[in-house]
C-alpha positions as CSV (number, residue, x, y, z in Angstrom):
1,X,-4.5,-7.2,-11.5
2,X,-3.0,-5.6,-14.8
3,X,-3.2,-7.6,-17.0
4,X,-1.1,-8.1,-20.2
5,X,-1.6,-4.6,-21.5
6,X,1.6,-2.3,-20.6
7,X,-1.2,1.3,-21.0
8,X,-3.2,-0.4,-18.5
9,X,-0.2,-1.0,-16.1
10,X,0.6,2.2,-16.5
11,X,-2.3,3.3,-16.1
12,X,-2.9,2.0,-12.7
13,X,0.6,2.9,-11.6
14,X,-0.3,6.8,-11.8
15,X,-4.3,6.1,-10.2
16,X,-4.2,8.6,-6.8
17,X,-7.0,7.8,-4.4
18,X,-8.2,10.1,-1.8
19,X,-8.3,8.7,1.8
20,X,-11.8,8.5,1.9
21,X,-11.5,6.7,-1.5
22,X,-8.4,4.2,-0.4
23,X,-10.3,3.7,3.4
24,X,-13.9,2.8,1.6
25,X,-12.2,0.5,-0.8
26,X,-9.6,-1.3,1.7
27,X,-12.7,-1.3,4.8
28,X,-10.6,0.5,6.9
29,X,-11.0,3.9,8.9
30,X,-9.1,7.0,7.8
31,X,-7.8,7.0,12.1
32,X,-6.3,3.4,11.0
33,X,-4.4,4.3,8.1
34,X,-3.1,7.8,9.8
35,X,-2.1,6.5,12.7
36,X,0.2,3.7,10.5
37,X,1.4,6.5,8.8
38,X,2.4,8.4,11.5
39,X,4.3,4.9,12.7
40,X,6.1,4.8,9.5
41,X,4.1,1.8,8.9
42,X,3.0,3.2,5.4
43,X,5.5,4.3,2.7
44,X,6.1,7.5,4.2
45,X,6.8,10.2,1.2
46,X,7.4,14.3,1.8
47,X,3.7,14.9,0.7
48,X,2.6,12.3,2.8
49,X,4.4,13.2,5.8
50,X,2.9,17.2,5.1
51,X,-0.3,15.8,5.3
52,X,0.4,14.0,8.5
53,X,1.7,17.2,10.2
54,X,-0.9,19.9,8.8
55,X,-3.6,17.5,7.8
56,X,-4.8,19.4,5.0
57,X,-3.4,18.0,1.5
58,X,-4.9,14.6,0.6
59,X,-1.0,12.5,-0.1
60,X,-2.9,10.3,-3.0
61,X,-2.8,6.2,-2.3
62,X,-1.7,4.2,-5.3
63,X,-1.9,0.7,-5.9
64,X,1.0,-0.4,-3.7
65,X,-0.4,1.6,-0.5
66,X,-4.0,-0.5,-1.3
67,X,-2.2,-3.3,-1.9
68,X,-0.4,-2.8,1.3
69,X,-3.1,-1.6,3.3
70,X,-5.5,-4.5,2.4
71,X,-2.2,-7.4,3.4
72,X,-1.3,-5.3,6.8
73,X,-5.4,-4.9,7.3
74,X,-6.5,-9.0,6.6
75,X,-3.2,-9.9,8.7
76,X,-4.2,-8.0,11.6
77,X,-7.9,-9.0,11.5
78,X,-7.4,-12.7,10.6
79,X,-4.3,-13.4,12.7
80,X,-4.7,-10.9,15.3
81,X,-1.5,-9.8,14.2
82,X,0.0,-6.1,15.7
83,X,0.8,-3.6,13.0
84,X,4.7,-4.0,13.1
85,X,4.4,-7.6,12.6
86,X,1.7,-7.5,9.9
87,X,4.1,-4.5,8.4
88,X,6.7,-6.7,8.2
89,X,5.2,-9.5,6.7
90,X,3.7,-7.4,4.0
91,X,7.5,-5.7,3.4
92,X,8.1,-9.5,2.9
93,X,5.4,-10.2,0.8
94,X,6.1,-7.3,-1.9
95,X,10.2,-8.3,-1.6
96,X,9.0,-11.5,-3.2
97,X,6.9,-10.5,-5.6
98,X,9.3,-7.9,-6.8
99,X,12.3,-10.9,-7.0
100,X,9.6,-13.1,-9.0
101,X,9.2,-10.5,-11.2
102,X,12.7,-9.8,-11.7
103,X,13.1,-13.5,-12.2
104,X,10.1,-13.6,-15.2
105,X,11.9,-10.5,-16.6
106,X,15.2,-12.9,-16.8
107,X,13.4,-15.3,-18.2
108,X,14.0,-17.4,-15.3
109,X,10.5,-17.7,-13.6
């Protein structure tokens, strides 16, 4: 998704979406993604859990929550899968990718 170009990376890393931004490009309703959020479902984060409470400040998705939201989203469509269980299984998915990359930075992978 990055590419080889570190600015890119970087790049992406500090992109915000708005709800409205991160629920259009994930096909998802805003209702789904707060009521995750309010489960804990979704990295939870002081702005985050503001918004949750006064609903007024947009928290800003990166690319980890689409990432996430688009795993837990196709797990729970295509395998009928609840949220806690497609929750888990994208926890599982990014604690792989993250020891494949620490692998590759090794020079083991």
């Amino acid at each position: 998704m990055r590419g080889d170009d570190p600015l890119i990376g970087e790049l992406l890393d500090d992109m915000r979406l708005t709800l409205d931004e991160l629920c259009r490009l994930t096909d998802v309703s805003p209702d789904w993604v707060r009521l995750r959020m309010h489960e804990g479902l979704l990295p939870p984060s002081s702005v985050r859990e503001r918004w949750l409470e006064e609903s007024r400040a947009d928290p800003g998705f990166g690319p980890r929550e689409i990432r996430r939201v688009r795993e837990m989203h196709r797990l729970e469509r295509d395998f009928d899968a609840v949220p806690e269980l497609a929750a888990l299984v994208a926890d599982m998915i990014e604690e792989i990718e993250s020891l494949r990359a620490r692998l590759r930075r090794a020079g083991l992978g």
